[in-house]
N, CA, C and O atoms as a Tripos MOL2 file, in Angstrom:
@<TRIPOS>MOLECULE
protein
  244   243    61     0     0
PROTEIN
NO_CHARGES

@<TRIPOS>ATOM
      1 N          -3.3020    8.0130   14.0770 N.3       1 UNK1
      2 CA         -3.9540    7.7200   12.8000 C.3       1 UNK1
      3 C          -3.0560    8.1340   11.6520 C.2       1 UNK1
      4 O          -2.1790    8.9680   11.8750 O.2       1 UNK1
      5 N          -3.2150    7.5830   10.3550 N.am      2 UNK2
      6 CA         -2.5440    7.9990    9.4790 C.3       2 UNK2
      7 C          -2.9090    9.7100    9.0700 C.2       2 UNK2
      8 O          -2.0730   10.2670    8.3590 O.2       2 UNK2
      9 N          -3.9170   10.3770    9.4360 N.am      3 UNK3
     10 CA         -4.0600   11.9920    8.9680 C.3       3 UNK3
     11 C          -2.7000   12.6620    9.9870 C.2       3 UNK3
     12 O          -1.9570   13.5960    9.6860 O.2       3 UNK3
     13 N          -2.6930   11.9390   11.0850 N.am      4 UNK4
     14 CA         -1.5390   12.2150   12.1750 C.3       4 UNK4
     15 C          -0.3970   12.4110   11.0070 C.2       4 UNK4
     16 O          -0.1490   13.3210   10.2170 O.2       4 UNK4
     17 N          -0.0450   11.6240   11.1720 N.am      5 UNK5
     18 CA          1.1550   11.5050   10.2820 C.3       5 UNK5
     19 C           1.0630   12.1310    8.9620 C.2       5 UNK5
     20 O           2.0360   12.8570    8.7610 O.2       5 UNK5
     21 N           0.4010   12.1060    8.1920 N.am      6 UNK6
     22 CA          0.3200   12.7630    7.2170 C.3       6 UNK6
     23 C           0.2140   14.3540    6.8160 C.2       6 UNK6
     24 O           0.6800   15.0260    5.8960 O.2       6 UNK6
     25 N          -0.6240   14.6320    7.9480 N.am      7 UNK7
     26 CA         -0.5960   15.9510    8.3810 C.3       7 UNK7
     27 C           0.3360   16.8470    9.7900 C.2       7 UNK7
     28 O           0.0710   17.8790   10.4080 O.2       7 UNK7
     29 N           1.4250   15.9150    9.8720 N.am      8 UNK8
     30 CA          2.6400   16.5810   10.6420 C.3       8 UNK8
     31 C           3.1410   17.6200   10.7180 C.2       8 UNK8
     32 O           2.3410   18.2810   10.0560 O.2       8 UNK8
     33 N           3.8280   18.2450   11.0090 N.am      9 UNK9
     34 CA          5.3120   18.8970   10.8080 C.3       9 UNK9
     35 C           6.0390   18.5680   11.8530 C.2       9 UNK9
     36 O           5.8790   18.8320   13.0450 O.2       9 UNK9
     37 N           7.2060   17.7090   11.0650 N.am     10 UNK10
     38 CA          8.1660   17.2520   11.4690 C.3      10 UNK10
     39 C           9.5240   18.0980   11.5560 C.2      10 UNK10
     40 O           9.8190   18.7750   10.5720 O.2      10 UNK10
     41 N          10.3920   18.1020   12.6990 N.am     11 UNK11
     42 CA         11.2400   18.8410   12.3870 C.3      11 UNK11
     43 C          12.7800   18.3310   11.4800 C.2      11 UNK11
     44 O          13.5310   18.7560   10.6020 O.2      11 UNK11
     45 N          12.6150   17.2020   12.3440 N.am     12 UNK12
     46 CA         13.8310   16.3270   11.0730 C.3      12 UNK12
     47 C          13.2420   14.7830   10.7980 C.2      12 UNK12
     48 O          12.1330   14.4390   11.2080 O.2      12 UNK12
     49 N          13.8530   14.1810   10.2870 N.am     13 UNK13
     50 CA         13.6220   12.6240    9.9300 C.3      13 UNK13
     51 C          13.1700   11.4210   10.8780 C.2      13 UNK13
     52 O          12.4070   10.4620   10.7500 O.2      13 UNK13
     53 N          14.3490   12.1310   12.3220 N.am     14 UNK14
     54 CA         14.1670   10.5240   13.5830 C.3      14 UNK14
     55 C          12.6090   11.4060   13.8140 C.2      14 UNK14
     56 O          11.7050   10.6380   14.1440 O.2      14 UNK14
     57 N          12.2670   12.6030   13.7110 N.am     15 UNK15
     58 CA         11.0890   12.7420   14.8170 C.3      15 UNK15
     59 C           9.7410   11.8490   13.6270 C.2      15 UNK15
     60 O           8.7270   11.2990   14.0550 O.2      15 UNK15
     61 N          10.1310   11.9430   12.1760 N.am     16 UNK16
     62 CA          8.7290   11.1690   11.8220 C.3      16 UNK16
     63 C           9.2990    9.7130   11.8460 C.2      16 UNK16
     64 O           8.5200    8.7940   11.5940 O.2      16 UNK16
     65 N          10.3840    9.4880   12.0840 N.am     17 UNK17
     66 CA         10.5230    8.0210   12.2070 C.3      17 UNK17
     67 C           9.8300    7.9100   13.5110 C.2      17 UNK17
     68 O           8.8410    7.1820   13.6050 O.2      17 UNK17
     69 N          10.2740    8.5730   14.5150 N.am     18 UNK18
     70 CA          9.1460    8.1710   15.6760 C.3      18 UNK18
     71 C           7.8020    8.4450   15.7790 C.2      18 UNK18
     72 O           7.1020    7.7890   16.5490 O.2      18 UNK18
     73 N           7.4300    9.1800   15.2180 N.am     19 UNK19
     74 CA          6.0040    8.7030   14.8100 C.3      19 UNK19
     75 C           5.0360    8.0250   13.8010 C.2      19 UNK19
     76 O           3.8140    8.1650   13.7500 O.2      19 UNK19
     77 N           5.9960    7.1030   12.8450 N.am     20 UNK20
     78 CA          5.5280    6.2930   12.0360 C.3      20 UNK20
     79 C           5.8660    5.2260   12.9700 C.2      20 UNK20
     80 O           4.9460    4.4270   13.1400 O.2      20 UNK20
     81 N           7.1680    4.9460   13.7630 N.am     21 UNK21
     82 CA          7.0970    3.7050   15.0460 C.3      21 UNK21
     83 C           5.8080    4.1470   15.9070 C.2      21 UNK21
     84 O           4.8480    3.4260   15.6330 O.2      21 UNK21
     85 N           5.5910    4.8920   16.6360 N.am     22 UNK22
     86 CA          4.5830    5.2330   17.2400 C.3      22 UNK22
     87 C           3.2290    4.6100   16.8580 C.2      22 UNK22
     88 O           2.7240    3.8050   17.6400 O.2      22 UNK22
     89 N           2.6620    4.9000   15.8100 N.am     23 UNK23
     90 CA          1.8350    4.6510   14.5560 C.3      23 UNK23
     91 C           1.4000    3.2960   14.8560 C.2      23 UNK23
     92 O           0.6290    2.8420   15.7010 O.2      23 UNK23
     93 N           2.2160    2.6900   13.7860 N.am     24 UNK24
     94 CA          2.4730    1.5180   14.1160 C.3      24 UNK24
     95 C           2.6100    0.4380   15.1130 C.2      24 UNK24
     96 O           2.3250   -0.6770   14.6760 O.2      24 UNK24
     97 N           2.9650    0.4970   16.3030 N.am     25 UNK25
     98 CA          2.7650    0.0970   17.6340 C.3      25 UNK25
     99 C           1.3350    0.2290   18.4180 C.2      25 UNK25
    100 O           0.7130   -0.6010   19.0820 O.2      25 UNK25
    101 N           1.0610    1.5510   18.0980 N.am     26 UNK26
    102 CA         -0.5950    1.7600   18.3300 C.3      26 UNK26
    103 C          -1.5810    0.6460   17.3320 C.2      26 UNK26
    104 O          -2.2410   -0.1250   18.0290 O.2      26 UNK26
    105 N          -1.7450    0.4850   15.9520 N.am     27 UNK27
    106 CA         -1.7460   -0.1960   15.0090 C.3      27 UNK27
    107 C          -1.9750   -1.5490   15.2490 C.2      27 UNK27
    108 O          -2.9840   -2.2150   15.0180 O.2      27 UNK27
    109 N          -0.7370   -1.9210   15.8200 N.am     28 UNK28
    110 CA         -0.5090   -3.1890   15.9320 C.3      28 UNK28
    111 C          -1.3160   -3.9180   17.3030 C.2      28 UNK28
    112 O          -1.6020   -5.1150   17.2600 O.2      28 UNK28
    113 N          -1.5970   -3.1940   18.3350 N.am     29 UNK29
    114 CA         -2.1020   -3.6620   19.6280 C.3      29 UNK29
    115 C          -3.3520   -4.3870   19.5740 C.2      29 UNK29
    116 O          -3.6800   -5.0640   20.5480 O.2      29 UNK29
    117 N          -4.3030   -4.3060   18.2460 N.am     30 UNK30
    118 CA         -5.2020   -4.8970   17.5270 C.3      30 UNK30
    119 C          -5.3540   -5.1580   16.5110 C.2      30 UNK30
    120 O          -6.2140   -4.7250   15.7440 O.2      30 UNK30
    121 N          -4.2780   -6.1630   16.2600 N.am     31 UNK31
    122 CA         -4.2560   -6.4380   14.3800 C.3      31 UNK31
    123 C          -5.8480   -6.9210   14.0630 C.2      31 UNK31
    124 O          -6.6830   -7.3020   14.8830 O.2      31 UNK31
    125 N          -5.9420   -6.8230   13.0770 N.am     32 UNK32
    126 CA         -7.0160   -7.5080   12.0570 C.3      32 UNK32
    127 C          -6.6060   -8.0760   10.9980 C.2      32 UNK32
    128 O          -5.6930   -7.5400   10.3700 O.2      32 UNK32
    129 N          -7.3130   -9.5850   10.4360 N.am     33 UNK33
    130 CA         -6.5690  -10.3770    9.4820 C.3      33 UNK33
    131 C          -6.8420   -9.3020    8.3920 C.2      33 UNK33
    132 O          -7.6040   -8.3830    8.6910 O.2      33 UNK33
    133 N          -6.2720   -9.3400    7.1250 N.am     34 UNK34
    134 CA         -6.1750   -8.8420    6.0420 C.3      34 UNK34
    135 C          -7.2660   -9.8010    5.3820 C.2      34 UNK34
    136 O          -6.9770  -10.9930    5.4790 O.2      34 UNK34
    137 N          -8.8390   -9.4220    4.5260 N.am     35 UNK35
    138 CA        -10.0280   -9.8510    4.0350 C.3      35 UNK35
    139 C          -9.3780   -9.5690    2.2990 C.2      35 UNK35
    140 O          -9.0720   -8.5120    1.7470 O.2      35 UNK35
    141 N          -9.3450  -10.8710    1.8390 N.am     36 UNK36
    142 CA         -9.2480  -10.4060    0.1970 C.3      36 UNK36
    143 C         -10.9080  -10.4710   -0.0800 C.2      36 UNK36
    144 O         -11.8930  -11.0630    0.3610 O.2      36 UNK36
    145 N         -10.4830   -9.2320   -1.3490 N.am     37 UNK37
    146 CA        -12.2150   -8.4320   -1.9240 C.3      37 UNK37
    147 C         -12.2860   -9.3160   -3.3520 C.2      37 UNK37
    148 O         -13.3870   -9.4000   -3.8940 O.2      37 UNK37
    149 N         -11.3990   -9.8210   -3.8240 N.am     38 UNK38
    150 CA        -11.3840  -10.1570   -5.1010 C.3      38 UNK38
    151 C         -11.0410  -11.4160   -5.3940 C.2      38 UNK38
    152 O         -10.0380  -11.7440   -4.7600 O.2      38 UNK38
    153 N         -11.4970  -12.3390   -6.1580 N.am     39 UNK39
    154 CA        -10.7980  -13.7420   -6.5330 C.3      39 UNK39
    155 C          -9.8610  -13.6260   -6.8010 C.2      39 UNK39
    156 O          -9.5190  -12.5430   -7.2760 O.2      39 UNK39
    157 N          -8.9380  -14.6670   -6.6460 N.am     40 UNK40
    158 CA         -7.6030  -15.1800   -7.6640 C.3      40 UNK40
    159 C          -7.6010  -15.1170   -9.1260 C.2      40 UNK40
    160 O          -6.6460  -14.8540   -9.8570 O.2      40 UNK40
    161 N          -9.4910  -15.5510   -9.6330 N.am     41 UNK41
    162 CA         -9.6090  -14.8840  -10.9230 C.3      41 UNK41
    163 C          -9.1230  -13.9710  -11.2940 C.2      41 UNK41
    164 O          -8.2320  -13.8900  -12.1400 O.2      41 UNK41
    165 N          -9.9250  -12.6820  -10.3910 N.am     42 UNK42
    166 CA        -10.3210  -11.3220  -11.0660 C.3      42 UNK42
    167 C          -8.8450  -10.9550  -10.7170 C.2      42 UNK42
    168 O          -8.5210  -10.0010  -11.4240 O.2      42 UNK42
    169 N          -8.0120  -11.2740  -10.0500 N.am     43 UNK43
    170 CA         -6.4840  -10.8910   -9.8210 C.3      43 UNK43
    171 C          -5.9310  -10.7940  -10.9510 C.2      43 UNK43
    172 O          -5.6930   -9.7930  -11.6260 O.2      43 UNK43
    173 N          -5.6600  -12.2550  -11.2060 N.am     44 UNK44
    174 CA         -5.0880  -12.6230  -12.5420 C.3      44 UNK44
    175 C          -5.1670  -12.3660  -13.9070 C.2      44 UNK44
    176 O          -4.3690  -12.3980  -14.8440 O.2      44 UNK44
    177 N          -6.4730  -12.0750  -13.7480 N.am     45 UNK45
    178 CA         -7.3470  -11.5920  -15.3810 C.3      45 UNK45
    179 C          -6.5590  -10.4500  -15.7000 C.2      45 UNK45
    180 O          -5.9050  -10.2470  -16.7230 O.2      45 UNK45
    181 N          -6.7850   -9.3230  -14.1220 N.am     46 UNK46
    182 CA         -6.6510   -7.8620  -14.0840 C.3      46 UNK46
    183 C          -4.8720   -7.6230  -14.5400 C.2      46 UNK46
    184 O          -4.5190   -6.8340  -15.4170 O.2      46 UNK46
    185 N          -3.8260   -8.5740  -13.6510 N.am     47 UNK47
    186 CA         -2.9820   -8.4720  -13.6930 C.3      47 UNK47
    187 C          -2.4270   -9.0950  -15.2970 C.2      47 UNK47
    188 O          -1.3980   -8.6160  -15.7740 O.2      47 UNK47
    189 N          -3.1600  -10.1260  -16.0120 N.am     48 UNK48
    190 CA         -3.0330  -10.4900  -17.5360 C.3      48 UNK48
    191 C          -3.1460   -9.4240  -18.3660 C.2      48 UNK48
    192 O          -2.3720   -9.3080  -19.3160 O.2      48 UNK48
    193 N          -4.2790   -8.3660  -18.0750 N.am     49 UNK49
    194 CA         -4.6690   -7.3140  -19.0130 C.3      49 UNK49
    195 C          -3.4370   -6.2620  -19.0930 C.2      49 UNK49
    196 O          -2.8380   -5.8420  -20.0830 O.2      49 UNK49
    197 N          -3.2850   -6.0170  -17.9030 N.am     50 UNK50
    198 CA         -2.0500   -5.3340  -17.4580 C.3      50 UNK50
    199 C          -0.8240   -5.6800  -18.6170 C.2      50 UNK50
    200 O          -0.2730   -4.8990  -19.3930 O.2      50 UNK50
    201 N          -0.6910   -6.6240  -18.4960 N.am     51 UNK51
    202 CA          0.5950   -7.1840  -19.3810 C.3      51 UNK51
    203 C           0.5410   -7.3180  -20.9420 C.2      51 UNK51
    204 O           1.5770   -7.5860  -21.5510 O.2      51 UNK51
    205 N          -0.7180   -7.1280  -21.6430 N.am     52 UNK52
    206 CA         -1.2470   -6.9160  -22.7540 C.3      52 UNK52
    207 C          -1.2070   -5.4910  -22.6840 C.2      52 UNK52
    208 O          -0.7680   -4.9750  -23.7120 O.2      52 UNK52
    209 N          -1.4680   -4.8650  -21.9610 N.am     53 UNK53
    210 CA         -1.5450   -3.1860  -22.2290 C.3      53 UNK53
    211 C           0.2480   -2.9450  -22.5020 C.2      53 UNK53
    212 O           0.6310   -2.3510  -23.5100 O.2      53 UNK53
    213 N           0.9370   -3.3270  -21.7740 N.am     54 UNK54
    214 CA          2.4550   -3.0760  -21.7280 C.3      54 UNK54
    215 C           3.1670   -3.8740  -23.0480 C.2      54 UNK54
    216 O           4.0580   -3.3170  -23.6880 O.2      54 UNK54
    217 N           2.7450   -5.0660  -23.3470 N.am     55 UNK55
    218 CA          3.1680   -5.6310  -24.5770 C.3      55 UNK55
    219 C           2.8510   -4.7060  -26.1390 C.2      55 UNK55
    220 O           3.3440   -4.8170  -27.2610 O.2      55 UNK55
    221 N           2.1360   -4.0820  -25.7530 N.am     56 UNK56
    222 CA          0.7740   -3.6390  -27.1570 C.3      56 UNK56
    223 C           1.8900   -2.2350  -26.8120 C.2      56 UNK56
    224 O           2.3650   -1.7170  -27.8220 O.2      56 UNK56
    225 N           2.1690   -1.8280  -25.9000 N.am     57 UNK57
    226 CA          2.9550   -0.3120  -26.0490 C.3      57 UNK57
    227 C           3.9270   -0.2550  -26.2060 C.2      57 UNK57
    228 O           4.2230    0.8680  -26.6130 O.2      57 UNK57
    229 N           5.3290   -1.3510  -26.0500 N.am     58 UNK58
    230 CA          6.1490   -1.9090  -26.0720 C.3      58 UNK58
    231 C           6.5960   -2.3470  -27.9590 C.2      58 UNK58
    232 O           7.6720   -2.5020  -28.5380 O.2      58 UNK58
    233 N           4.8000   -2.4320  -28.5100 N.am     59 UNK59
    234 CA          5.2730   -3.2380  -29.6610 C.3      59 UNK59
    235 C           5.4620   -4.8870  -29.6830 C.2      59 UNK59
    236 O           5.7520   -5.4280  -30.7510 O.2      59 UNK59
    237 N           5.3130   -5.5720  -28.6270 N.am     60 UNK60
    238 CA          5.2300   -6.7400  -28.7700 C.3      60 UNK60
    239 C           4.3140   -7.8980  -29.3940 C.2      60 UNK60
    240 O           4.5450   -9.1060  -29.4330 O.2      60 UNK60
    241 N           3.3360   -7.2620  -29.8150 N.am     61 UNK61
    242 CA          2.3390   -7.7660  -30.6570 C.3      61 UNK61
    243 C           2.2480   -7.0020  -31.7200 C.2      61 UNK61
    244 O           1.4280   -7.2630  -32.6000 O.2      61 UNK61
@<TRIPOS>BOND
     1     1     2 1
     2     2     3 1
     3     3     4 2
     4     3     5 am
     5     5     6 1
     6     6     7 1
     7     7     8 2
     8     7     9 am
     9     9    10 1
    10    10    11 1
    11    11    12 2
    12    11    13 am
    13    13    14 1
    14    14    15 1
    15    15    16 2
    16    15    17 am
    17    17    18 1
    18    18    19 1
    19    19    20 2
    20    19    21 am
    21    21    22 1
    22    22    23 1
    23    23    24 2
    24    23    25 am
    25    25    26 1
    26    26    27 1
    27    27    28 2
    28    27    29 am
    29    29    30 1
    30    30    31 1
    31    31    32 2
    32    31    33 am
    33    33    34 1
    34    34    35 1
    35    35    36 2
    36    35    37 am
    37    37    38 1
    38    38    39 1
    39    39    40 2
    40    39    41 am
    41    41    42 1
    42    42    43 1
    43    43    44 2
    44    43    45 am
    45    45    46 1
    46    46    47 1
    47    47    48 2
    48    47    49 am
    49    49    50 1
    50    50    51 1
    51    51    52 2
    52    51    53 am
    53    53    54 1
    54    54    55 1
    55    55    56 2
    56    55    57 am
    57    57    58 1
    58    58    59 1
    59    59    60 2
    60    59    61 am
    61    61    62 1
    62    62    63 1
    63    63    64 2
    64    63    65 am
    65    65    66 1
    66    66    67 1
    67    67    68 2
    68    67    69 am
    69    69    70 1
    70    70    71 1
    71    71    72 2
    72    71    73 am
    73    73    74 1
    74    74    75 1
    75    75    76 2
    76    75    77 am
    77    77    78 1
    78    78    79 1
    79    79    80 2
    80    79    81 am
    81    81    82 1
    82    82    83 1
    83    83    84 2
    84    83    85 am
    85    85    86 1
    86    86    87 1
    87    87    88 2
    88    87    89 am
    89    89    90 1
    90    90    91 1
    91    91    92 2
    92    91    93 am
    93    93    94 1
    94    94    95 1
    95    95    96 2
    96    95    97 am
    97    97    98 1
    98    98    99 1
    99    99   100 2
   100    99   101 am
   101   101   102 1
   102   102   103 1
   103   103   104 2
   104   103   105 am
   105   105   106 1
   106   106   107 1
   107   107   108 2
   108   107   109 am
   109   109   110 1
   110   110   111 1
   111   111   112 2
   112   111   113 am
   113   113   114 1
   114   114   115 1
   115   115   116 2
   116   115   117 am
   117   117   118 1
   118   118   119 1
   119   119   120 2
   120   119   121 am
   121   121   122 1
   122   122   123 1
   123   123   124 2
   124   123   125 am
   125   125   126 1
   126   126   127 1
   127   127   128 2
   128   127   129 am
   129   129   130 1
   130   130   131 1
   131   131   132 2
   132   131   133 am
   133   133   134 1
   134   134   135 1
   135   135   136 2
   136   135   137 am
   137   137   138 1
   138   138   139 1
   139   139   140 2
   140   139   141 am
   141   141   142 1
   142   142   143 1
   143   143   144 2
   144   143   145 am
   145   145   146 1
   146   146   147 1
   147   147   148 2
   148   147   149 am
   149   149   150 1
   150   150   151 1
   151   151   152 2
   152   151   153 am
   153   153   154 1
   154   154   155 1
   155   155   156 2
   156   155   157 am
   157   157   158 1
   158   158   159 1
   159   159   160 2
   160   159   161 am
   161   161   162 1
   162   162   163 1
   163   163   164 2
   164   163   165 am
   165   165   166 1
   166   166   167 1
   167   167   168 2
   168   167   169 am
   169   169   170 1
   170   170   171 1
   171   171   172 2
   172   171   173 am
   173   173   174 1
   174   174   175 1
   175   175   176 2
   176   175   177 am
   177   177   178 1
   178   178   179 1
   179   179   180 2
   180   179   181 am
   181   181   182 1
   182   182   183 1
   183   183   184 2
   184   183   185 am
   185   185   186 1
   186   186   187 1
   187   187   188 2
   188   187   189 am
   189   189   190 1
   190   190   191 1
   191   191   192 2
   192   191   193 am
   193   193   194 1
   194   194   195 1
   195   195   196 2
   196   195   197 am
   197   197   198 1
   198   198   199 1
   199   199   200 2
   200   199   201 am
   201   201   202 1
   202   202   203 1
   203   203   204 2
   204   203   205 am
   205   205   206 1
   206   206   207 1
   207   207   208 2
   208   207   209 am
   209   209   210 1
   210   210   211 1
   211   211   212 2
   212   211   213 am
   213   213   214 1
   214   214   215 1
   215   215   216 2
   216   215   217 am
   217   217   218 1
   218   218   219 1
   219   219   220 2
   220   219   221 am
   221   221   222 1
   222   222   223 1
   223   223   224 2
   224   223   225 am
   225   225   226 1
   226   226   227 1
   227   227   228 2
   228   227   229 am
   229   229   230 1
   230   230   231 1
   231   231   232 2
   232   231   233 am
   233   233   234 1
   234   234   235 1
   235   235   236 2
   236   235   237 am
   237   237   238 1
   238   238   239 1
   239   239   240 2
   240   239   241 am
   241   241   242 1
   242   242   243 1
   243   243   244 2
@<TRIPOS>SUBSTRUCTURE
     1 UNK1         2 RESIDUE 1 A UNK
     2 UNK2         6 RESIDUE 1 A UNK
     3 UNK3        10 RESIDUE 1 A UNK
     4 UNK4        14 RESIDUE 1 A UNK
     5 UNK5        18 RESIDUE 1 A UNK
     6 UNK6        22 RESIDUE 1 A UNK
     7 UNK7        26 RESIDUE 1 A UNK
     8 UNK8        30 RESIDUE 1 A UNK
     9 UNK9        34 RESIDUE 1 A UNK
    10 UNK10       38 RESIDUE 1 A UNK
    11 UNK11       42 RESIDUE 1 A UNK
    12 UNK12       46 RESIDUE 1 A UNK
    13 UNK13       50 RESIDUE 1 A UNK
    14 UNK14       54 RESIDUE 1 A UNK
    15 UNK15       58 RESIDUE 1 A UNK
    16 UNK16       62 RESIDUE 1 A UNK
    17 UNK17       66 RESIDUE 1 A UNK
    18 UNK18       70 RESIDUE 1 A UNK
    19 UNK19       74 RESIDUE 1 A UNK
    20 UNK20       78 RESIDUE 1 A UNK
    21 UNK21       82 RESIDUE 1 A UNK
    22 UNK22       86 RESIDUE 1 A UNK
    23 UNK23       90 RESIDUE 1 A UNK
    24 UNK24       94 RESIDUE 1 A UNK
    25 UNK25       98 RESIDUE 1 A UNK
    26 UNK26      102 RESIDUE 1 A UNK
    27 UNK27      106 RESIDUE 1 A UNK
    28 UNK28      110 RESIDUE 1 A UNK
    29 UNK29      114 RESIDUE 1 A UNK
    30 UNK30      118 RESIDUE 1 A UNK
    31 UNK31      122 RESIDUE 1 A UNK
    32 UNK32      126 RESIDUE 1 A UNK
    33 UNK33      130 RESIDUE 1 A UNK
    34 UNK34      134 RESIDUE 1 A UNK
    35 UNK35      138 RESIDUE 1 A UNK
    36 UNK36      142 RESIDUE 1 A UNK
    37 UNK37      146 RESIDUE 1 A UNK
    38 UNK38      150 RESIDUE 1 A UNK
    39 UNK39      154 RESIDUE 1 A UNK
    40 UNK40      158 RESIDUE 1 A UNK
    41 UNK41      162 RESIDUE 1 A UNK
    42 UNK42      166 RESIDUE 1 A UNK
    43 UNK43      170 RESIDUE 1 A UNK
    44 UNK44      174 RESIDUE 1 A UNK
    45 UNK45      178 RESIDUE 1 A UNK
    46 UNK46      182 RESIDUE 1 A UNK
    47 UNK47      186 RESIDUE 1 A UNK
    48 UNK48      190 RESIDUE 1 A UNK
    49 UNK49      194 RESIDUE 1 A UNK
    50 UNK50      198 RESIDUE 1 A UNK
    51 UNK51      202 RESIDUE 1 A UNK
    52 UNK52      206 RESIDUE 1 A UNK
    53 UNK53      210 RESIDUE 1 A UNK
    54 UNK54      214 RESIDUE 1 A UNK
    55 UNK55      218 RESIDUE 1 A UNK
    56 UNK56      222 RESIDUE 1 A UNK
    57 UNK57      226 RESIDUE 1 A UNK
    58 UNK58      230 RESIDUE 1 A UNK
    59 UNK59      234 RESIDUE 1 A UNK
    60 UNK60      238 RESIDUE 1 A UNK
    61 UNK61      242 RESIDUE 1 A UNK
């Protein structure tokens, strides 16, 4: 599970690389499709506002 991993102690790098491969392989033995929660609307709107907040701080308006 990801608390696995997250809550490790690792002693160097390959050992959490092998258990993020690990992870992952477990993971994978039953994918599930990925369910979008949100329209393409509410995406776009959200991601438009976004870009008005950054223009407006930027000074672009």
């Amino acid at each position: 599970t990801t608390k696995r991993i997250r809550r490790g102690s690792y002693s160097s790098v390959d050992d959490l690389e092998t258990a993020i491969f690990d992870y992952l392989a477990q993971h994978n033995e039953k994918p599930k499709p990925f369910r979008w929660t949100k329209s393409a609307e509410d995406i776009l709107g959200s991601e438009r506002s976004a870009l008005d907040a950054l223009d407006e701080i930027r000074g672009n308006r």
